[in-house]
C-alpha positions in Angstrom: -10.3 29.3 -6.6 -6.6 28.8 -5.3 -6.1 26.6 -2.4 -2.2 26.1 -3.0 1.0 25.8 -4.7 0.7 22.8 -7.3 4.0 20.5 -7.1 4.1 19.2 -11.0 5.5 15.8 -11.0 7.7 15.0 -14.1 7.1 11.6 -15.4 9.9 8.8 -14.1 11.6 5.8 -14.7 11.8 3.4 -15.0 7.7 2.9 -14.2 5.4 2.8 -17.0 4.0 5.9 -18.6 1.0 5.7 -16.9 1.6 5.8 -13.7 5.4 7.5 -13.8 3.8 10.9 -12.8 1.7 9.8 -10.0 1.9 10.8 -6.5 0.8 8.0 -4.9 3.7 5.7 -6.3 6.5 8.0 -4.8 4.5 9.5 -1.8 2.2 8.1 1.2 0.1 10.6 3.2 0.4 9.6 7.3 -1.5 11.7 9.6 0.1 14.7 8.7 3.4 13.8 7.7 4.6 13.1 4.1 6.4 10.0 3.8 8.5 10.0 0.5 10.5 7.6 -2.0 14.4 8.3 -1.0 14.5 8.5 -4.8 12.7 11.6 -5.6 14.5 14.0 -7.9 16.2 16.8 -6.5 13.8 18.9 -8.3 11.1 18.1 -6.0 12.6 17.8 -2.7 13.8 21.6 -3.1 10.3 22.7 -4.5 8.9 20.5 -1.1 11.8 22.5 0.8 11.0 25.9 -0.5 7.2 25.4 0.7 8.7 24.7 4.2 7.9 20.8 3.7 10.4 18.5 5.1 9.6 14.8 4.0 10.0 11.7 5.8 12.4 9.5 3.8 11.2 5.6 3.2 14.0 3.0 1.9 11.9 1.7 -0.7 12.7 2.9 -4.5 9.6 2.0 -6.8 10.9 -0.2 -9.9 9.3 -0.6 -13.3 6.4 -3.1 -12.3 4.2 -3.8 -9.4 5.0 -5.0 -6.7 7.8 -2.5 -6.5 5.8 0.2 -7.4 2.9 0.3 -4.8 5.2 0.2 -1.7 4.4 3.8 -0.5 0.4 3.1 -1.9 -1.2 2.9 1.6 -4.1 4.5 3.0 -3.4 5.8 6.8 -6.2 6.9 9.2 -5.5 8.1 12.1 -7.0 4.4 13.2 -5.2 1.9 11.0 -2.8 1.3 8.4 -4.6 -0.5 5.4 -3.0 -1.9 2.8 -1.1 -5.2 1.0 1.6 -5.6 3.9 4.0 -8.1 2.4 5.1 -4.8 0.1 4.8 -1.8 2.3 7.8 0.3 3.1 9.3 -0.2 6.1 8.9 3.9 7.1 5.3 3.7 6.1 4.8 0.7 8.3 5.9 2.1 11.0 4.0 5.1 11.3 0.9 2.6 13.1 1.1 0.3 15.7 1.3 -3.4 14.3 -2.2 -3.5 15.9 -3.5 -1.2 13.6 -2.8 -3.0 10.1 -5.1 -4.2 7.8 -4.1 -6.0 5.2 -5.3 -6.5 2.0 -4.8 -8.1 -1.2 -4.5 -5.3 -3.3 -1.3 -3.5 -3.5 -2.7 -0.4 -5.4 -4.8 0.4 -2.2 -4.7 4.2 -2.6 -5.4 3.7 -6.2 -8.2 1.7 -4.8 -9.2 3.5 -2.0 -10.3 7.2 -0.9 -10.6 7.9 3.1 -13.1 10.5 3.7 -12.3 9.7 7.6 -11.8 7.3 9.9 -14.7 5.1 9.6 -15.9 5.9 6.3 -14.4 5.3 2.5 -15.1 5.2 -1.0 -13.5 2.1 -2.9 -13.9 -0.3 -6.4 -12.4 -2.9 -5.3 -14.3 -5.9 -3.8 -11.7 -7.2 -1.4 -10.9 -4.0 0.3 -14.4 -3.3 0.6 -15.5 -6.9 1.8 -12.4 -6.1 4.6 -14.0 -3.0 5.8 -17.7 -4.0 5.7 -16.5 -6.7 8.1 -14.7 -4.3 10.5 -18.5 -2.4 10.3 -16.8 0.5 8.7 -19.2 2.8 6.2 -17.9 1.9 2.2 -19.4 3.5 -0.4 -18.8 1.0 -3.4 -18.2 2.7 -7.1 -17.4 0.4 -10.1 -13.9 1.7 -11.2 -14.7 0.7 -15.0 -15.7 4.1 -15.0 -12.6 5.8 -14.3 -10.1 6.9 -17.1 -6.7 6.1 -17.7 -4.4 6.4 -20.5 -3.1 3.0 -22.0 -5.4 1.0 -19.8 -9.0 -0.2 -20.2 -9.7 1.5 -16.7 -8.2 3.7 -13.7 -9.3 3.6 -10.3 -11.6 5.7 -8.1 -9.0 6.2 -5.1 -6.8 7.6 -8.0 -9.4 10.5 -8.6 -10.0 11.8 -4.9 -7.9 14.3 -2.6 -8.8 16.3 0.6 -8.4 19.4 2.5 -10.3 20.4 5.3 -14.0 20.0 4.4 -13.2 20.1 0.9 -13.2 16.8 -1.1 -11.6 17.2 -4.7 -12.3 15.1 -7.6 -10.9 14.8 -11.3 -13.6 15.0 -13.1 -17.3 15.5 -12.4 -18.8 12.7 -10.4 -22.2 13.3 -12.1 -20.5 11.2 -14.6 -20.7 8.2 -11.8 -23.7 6.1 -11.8 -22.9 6.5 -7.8 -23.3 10.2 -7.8 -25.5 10.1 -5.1 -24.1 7.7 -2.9 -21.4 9.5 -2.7 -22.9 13.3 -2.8 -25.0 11.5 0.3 -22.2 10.4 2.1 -20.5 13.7 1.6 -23.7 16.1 2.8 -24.1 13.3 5.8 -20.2 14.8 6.8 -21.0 18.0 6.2 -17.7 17.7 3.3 -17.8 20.4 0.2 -17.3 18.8 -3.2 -15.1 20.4 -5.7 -15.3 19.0 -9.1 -12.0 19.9 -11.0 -13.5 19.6 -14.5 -16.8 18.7 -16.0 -15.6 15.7 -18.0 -15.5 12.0 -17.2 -13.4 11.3 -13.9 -9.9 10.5 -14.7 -7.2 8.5 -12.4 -4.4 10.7 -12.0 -2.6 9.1 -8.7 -4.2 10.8 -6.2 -4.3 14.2 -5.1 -2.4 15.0 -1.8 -2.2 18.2 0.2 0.3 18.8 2.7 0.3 22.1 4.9 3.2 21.8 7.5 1.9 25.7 9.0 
């Protein structure tokens, strides 16, 4: 099954190894658009170039420990901006009407949290999903102690999730989630495919993005 080029990100510094390699420290998806770190190596600004991808540029560069790393890690709807506002990049703020921020206490929100649309999400974190409950959005909770990551006790479940289309991709196999059917519920209820990427235990790997400009 091929649905597209894969853009391999080389790990940086100065973060820590963990996360130096994920997408969702450098990038920020926005209703289309690609909204990237002005820091990216050249590398993959001509490999976004050559696929006809044209970022936009933020003016944040992510340091070597949080909260310089999670300026680009928002979630954007095409409702609302959600996440820890005090350390968003400017660009990313920008793409949303004041109006339509959320803001939460966790910086990692991507990490934290996977949009399947406008009014429904899957998160692990208790704040973020308190924040939405309230707004009567539909959250499906699942405990992120279950999510892999090397050097850490635990990853988290935004980390594992990516769409396109009616597909929803996952690292791992969420039968490995005591909230399999929550989610596979949730999922069928949207009329969304799931695509498990491996059969193993689901692992954080900074989000999977996919951006088609044609």
């Amino acid at each position: 099954m091929l649905e597209g080029d894969v853009l391999w990100l080389e790990p940086q510094k100065p973060m820590y190894e963990a996360i130096a390699a994920h997408p969702d420290i450098f990038f920020c998806e926005s209703n289309g658009k690609l909204i990237a770190s002005p820091n990216i190596p050249l590398s993959w600004k001509e490999k976004l170039k050559t696929a006809g991808i044209e970022p936009f540029y933020g003016s944040s560069s992510p340091g070597s420990a949080y909260p310089q790393t999670a300026a680009f890690n928002a979630v954007v709807t095409e409702t609302m901006l959600i996440h820890q506002l005090k350390i968003t990049d400017p660009v990313v703020l920008s793409t949303m009407p004041t109006s339509k921020h959320l803001h939460t206490q966790q910086g990692y929100t991507r990490c934290n949290l996977f949009p399947l649309s406008a009014d429904c999400f899957i998160t692990g974190d208790a704040d973020i999903y308190n924040r939405l409950q309230k707004l009567k959005m539909e959250v499906v909770w699942v405990d992120s102690r279950q999510i892999q990551l090397t050097g850490f006790r635990n990853g988290f479940v935004g980390g594992c999730f990516g769409r396109l289309g009616d597909k929803v991709f996952f690292s791992g196999n969420v039968k490995h989630l005591n909230e399999t059917e929550a989610i596979k519920k949730v999922l069928d209820q949207r009329h969304l495919e799931l695509v498990n990427l491996y059969d193993g235990p689901p692992m954080d790997v900074g989000s999977i993005f996919f951006v088609d400009f044609h």
